[in-house]
C-alpha positions in Angstrom: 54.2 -0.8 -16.5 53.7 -0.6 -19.8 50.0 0.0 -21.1 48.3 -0.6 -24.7 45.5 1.5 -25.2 42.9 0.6 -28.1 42.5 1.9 -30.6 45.8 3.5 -29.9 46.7 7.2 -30.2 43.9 8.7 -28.1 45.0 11.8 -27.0 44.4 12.3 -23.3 44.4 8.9 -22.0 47.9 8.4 -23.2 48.5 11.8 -21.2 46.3 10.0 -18.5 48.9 7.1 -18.6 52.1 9.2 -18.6 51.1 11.2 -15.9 50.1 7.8 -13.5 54.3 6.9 -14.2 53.3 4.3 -17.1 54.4 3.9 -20.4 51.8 3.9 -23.4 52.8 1.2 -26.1 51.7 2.7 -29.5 52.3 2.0 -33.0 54.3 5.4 -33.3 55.6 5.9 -30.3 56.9 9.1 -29.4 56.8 10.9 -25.4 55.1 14.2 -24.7 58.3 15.9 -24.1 59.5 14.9 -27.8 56.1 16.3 -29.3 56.3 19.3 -28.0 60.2 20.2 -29.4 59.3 18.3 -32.8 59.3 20.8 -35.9 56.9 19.2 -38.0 58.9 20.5 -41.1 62.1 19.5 -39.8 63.1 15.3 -41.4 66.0 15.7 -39.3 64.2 15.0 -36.1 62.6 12.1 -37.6 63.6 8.7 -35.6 64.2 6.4 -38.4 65.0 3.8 -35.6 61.5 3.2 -35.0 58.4 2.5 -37.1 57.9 2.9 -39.8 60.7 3.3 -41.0 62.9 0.6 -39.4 60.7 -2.0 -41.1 62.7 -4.5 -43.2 63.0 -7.5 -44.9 61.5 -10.2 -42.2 60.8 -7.9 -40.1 58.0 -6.5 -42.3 56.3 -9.7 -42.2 55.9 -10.1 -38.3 51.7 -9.5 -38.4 51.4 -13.1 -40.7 52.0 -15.1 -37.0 49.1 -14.0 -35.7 46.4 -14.2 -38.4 45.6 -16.6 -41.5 46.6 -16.1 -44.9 42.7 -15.0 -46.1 43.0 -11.6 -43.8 43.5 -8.3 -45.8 47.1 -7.3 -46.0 46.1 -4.0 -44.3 45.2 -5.3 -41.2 48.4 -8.3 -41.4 50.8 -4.7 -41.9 49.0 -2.9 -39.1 49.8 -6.2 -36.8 53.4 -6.1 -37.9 53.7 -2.5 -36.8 51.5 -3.3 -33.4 53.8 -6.5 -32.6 55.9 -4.7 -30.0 52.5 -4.2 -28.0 51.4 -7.9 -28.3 54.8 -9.0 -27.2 55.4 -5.9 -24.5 52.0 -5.1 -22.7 51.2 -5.3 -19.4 48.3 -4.1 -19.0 45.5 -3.2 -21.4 42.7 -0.2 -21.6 40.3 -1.0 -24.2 37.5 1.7 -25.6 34.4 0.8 -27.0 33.2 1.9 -30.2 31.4 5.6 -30.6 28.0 4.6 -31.4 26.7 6.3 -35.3 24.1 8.8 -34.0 26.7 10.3 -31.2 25.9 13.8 -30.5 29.5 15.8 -30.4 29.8 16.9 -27.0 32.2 19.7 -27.6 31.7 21.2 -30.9 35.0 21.7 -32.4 37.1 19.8 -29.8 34.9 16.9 -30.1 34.6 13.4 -28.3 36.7 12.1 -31.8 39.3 14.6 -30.7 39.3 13.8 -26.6 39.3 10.0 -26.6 40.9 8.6 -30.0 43.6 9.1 -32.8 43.7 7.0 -35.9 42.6 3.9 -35.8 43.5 2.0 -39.4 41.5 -0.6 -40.7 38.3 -0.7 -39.1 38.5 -4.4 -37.9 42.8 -4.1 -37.0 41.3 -2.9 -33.2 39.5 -6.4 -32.9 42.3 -8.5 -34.1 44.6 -6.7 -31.6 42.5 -6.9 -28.9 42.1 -10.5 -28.8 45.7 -11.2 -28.6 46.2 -9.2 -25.7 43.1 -11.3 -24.3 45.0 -14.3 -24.9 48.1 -12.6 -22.6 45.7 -12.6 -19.5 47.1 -9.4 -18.1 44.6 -6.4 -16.6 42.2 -5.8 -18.7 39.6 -2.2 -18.5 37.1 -1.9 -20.8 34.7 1.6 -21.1 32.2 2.0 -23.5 32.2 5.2 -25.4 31.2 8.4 -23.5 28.2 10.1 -24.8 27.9 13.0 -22.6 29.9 14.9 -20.0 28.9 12.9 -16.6 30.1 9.5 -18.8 33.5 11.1 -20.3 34.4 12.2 -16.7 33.4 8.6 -15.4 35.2 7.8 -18.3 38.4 9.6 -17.3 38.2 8.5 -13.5 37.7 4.9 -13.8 41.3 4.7 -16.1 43.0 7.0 -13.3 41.7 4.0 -10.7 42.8 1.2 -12.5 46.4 3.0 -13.7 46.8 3.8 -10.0 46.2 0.2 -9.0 47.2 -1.8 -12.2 50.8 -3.3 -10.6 48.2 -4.7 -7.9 45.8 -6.4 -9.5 46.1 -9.9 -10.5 47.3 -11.1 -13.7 43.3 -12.3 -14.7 41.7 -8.8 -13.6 38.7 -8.2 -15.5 37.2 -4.4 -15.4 34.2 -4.6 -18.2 31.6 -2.9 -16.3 29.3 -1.5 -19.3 29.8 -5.7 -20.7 31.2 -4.5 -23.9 31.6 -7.2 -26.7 34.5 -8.2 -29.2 32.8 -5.5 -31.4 33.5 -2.7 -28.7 29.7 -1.8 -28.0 27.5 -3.7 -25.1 25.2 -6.6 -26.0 22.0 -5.4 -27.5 19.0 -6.8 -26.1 17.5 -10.1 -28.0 14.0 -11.0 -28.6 12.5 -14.0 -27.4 10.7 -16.5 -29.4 8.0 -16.1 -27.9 7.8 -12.2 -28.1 8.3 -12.3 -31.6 5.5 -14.6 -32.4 3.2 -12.3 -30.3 4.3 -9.1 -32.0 3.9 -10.8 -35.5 0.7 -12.0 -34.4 -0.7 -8.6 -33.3 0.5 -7.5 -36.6 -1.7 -10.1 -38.1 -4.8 -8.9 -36.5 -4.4 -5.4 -36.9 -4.3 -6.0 -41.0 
């Protein structure tokens, strides 16, 4: 089947995906087997077939369907380049959004490293992710790891669903941390009531 990860490019869950017989849709696509031969100096192994560079005249334009004419230009060109995913996907594994005050699990090779490539313009993930919602196809969402025990929940949960995906139905739903259109879970909300009693204790206190 054919998967979309987001934010595309991480590192080892594409690996994750290839090695469970699927195919990871990405912007730049490109296989395991060809990124180890590629010579990073050498234009000549460059596939000028694919994006970016095969991008012309209305075909440069394909990201306007899917949004309205007040959204940047960045994130309309990053749609363009993701429309083969829209169109293609099967599947989806969605990864919530590293919270700010993270602590980098392993140094160097951090969680940055482990879980994501580049992910554009900040809001592109958003826009992409609700137009594979719209598909209805199996769906796993994860918030992001933020220690080991999490990252190797992380990493067993996405074996589980790649090794059942072709069974589930097209509706399946795996959001077990309840992650939001924003990629991080619901934070709690305040009552009414509670607030006027901690603005009132406030009160009395001054």
């Amino acid at each position: 089947m054919k998967i979309a990860l987001i934010p595309e490019g991480g590192v080892l869950l594409t690996n994750l995906i290839f090695k469970n017989g699927h195919t990871p849709l990405q912007i730049y696509n490109m296989s395991p087997q060809k990124a180890r031969e590629k010579d990073p100096y050498d234009e000549e192994i460059i596939d000028y077939d694919s994006p970016l560079y095969h991008l012309t005249g209305h075909t440069a334009q394909k990201g306007n369907k899917y949004v309205g004419n007040e959204v940047p230009s960045g994130i309309k060109g990053r749609l363009t380049l993701a429309d083969h995913i829209i169109q293609e996907a099967e599947a989806v594994i969605i990864l919530g959004r590293a919270p700010k005050n993270r602590t980098k699990m392993y140094d160097r090779l951090n969680s940055t490293i482990l879980l994501y490539g580049g992910v554009g313009t900040g809001n592109f993930p958003k826009f992409l992710l609700y137009q594979l919602r719209k598909k209805r196809i199996p769906r796993l969402e994860m918030a992001y790891p933020t220690n080991r025990d999490e990252l190797i929940k992380l990493f067993e949960r996405t074996n589980t669903f790649l090794q059942n995906v072709e069974k589930y139905p097209k509706d399946y739903v795996s959001n077990e941390d309840n992650l939001t259109t924003d990629g991080i879970p619901p934070k709690k909300k305040v009552k009414i009531e509670e607030f006027e009693e901690i603005v009132k204790n406030l009160m009395n206190k001054t």
